[in-house]
C-alpha positions as CSV (number, residue, x, y, z in Angstrom):
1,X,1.2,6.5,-31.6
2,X,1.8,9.9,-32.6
3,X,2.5,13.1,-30.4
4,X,-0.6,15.1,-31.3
5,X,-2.9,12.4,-30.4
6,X,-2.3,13.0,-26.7
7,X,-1.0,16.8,-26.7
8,X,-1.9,19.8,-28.8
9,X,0.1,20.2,-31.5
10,X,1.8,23.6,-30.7
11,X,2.7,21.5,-27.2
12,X,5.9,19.2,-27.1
13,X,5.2,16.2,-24.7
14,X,8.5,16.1,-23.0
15,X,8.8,19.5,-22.0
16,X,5.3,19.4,-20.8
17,X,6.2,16.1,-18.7
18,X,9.2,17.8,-17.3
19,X,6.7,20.8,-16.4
20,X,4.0,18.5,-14.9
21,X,6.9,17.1,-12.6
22,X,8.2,19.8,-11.6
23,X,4.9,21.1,-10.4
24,X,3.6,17.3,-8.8
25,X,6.6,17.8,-6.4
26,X,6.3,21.1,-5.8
27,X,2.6,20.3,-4.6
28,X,4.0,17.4,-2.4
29,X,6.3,20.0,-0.4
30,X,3.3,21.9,0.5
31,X,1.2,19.2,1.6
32,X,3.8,17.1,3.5
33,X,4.6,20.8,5.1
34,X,1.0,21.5,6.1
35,X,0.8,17.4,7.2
36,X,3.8,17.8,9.7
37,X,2.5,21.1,10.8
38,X,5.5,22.6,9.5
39,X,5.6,26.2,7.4
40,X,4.7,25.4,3.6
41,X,7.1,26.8,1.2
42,X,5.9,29.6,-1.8
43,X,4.1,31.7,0.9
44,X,0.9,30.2,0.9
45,X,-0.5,30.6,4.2
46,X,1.4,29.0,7.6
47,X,-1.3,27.3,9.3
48,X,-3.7,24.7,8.6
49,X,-7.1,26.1,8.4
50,X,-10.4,23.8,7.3
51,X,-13.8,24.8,6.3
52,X,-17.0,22.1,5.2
53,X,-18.2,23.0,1.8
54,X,-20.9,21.6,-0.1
55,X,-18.8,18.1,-0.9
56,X,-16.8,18.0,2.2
57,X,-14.1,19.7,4.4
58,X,-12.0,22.2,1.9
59,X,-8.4,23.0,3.8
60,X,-5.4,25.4,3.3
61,X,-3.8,22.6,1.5
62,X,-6.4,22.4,-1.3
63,X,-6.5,26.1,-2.2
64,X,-2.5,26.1,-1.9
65,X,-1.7,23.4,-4.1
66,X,-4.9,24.4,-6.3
67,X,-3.1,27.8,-6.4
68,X,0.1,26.5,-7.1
69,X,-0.8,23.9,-10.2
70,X,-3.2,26.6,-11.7
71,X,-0.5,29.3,-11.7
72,X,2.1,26.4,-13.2
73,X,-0.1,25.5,-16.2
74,X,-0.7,29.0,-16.9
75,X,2.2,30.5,-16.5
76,X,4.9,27.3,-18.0
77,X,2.1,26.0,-20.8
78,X,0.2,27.0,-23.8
79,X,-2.7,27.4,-21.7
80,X,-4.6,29.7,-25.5
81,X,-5.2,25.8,-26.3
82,X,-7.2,24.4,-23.3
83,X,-9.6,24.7,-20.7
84,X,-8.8,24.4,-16.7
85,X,-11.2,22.4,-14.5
86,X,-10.3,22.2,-11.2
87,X,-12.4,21.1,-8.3
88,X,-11.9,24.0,-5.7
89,X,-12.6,26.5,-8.8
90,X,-15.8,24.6,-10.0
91,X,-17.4,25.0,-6.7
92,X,-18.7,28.9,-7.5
93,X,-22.1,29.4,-9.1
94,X,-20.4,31.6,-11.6
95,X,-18.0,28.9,-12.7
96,X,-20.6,25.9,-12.8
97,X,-22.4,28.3,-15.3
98,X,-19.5,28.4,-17.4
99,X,-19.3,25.5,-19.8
100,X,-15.5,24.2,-20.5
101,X,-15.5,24.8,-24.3
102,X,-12.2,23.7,-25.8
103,X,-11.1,20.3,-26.5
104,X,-8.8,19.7,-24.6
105,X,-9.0,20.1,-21.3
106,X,-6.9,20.3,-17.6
107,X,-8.6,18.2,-15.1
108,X,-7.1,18.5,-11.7
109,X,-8.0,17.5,-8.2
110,X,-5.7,19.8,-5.9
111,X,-6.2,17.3,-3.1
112,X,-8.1,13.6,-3.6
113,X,-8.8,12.0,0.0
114,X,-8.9,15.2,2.3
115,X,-10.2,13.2,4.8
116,X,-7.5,11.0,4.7
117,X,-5.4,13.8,4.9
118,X,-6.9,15.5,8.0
119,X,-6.5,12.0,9.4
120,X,-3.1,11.9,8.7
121,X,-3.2,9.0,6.8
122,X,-1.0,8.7,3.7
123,X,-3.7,8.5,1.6
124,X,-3.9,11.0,-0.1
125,X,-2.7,12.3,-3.8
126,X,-3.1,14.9,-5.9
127,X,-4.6,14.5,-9.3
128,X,-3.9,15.8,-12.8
129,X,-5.4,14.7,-15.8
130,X,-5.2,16.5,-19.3
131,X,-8.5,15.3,-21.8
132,X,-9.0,15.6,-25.3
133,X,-12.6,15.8,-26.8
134,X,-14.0,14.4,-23.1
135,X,-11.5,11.6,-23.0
136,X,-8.3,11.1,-20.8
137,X,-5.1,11.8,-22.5
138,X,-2.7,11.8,-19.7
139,X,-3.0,10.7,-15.8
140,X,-0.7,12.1,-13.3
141,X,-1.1,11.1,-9.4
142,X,1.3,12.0,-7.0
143,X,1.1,10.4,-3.6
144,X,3.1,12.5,-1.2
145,X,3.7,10.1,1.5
146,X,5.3,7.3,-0.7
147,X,6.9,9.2,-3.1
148,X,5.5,8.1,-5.8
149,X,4.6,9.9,-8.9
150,X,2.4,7.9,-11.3
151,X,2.1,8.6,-15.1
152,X,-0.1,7.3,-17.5
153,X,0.2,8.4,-21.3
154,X,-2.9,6.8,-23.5
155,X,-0.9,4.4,-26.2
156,X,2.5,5.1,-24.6
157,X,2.7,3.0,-21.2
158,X,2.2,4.1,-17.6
159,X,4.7,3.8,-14.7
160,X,6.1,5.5,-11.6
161,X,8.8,7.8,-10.5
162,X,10.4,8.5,-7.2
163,X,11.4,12.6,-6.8
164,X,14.6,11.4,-7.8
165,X,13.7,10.3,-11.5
166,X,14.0,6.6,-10.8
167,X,11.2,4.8,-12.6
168,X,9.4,1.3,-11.7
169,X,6.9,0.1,-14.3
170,X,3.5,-0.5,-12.8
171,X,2.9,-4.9,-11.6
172,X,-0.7,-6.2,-11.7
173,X,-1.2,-9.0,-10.0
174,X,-2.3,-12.8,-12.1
175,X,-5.3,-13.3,-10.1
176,X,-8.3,-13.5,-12.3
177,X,-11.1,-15.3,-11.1
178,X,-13.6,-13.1,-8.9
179,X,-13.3,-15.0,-6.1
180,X,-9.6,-14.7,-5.8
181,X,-10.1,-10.1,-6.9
182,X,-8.7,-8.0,-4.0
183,X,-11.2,-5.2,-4.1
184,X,-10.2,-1.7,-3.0
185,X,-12.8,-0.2,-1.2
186,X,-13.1,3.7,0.6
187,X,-12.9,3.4,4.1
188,X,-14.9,6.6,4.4
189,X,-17.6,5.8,2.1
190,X,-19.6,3.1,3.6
191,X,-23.4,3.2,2.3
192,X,-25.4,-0.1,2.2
193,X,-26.0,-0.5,-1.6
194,X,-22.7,-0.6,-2.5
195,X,-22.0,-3.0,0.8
196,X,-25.0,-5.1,-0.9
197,X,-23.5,-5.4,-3.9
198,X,-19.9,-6.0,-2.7
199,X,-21.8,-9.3,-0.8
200,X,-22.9,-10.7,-4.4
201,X,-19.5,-10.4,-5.7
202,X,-17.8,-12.2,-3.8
203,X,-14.4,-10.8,-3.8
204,X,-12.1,-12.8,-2.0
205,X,-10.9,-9.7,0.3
206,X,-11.1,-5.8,0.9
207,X,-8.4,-3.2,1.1
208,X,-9.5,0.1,2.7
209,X,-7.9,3.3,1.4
210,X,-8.9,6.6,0.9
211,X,-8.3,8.8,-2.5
212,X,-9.5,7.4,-6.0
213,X,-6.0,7.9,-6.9
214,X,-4.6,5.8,-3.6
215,X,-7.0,2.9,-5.1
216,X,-5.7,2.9,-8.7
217,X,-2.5,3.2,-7.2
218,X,-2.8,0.1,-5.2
219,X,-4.1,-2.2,-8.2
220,X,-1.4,-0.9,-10.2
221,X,1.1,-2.1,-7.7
222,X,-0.2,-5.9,-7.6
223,X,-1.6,-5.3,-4.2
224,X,-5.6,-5.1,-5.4
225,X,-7.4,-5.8,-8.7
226,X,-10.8,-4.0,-8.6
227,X,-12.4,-1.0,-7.7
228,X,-15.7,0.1,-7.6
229,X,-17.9,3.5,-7.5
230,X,-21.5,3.2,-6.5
231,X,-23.5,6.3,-6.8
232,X,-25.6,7.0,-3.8
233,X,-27.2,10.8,-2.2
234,X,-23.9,12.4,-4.1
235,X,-21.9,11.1,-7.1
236,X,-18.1,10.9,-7.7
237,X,-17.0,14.1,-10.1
238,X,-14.5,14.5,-12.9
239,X,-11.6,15.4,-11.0
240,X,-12.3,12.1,-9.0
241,X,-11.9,9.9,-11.7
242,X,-10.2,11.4,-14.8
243,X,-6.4,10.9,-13.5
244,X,-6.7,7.4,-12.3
245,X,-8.7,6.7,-15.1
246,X,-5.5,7.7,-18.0
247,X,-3.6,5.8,-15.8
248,X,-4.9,2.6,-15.6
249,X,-6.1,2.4,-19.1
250,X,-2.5,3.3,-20.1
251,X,-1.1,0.4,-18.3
252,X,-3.6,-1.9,-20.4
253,X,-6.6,-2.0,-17.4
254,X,-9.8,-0.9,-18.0
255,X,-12.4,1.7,-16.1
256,X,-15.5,1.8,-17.5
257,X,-19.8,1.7,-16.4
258,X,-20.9,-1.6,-15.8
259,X,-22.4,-1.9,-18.8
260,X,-19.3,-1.6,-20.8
261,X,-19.4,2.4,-21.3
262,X,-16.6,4.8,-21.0
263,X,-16.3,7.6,-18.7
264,X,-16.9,11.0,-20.3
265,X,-15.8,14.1,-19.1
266,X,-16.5,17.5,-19.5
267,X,-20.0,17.5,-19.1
268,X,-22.7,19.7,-17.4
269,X,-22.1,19.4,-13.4
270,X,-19.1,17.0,-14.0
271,X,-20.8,14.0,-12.5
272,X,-19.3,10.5,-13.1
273,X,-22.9,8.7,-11.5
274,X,-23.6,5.1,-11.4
275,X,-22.0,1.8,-11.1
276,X,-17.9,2.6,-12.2
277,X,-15.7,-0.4,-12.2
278,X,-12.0,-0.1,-12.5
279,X,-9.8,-3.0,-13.0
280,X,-6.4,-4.8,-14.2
281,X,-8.5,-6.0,-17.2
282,X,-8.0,-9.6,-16.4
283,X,-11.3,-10.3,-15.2
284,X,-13.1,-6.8,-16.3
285,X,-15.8,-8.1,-18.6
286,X,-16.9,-10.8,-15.8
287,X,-17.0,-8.9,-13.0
288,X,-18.8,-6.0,-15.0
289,X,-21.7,-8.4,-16.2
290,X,-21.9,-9.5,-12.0
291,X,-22.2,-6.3,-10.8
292,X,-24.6,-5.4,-13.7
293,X,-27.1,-8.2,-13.2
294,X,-27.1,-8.1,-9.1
295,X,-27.7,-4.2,-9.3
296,X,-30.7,-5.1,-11.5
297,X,-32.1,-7.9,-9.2
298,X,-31.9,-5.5,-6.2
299,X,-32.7,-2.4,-8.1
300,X,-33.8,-2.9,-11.2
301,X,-34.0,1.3,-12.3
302,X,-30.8,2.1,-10.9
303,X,-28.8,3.7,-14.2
304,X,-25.5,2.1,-14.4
């Protein structure tokens, strides 16, 4: 597959991945610094500070490493050639009015799982994602607290690094039937219809973590197979999904609707709404038609 299918053409893939890896660590020294309660490094701000916005708690860490990866693309890239959505800068009136233009398009999640990481819990990743013409190109996750880097290039392979450079190629598992799926589940996400239709599947077990990313993460490992997003009062958003979503594809899964569409991004209010099913692609087309027809014998107007 060729280059410019997955960068600009003015942009050299390499030197961009040696950029995006330089910055993933970077971010993973300031949030393992605010974590321990320790002073973060590049003079963001010393302590921990949090404040509830209008999707959830918004710390020091997220406007840090929001800061910090921002600053990166801007300053180390070709940033004339594409747009920067990020969610911490999305959240202003003024910048929900503006509507990302350019093909391609930066994606990023500054921290995915906040909760997790106010918890202390090690779930939690950062999240960067470039798209071309509202479709993932390239997935980066970066969970701090295992050292783990994970990159997903559409048409060229996904695998993880260590901070080191040492690389491990990503291991789904061979379970295929439903009943034998591991299904990764939030553990601070609980609402009944998705519990409903988790009790028609049938899975044979449930994982809880945190962050989107986490999830992906852990089916990627071996240690999980499915994952699935039900839309409720509030829906997932771009910067959820876009990351783990190059990933996984690029490691030959699948993460689509339940009926079989594919994610678009870059739309007005950057919702990703309905029933979103991610997967090793083993089993994707079974347990996509499941979820599809017990949603429509409990609810039979809910849009998928």
């Amino acid at each position: 597959m060729s280059i410019d299918l997955v960068v600009p053409e003015n942009v050299e893939l390499t030197t961009l991945l040696d950029e995006l890896r330089k910055l993933s660590w970077s971010a993973a020294e300031v949030l393992m610094a605010y974590a321990r309660g320790q002073k973060p490094p590049y003079g963001y701000p010393e302590y921990l500070s949090v404040k509830d916005g209008g999707d959830g708690p918004v710390s020091a860490a997220d406007m840090a490493v929001n800061d910090l990866l921002i600053s990166g693309l801007q300053a180390n890239a070709s940033n004339d050639c594409w747009d920067i959505l990020s969610e911490e800068t999305s959240k202003g009136v003024k910048t929900r009015e503006i509507h990302h233009k350019k093909d391609w398009c930066w994606i990023i999640d500054p921290l995915d799982g906040t909760k997790d990481f106010l918890q202390r819990s090690e779930n939690y990743a950062v999240h960067i994602a470039l798209a071309y013409k509202k479709k993932p190109k390239i997935g980066i996750v970066l969970i701090p607290e295992r050292d783990e880097l994970w990159i997903g290039i559409k048409g060229n392979g996904a695998w993880c690094e260590d901070r080191n450079g040492t690389k491990k190629l990503f291991s789904f598992s061979n379970r295929k039937e439903i009943s034998e799926l591991i299904l990764v589940s939030s553990k601070n996400h609980n609402q009944s219809r998705l519990q409903n239709l988790l009790k028609r599947m049938c899975f044979s077990s449930t994982k809880q973590i945190g962050s989107v990313g986490c999830k992906i993460a852990s089916i990627l490992r071996g240690e999980s197979d499915v994952y699935i997003s039900l839309s409720g009062n509030t829906s997932p958003k771009d910067w959820d999904m876009a990351a783990p979503h190059a990933i996984i594809e690029a490691a030959g899964g699948a993460f689509t609707h339940a009926d079989g569409r594919t994610l678009s991004y870059q739309n007005p209010e950057y919702l990703q709404s309905g029933c979103l099913i991610a997967s090793h692609g083993k089993s994707h087309q079974c347990i996509c038609e499941k979820a599809k027809n017990s949603l429509f014998e409990d609810e039979p107007d809910y849009l998928i």
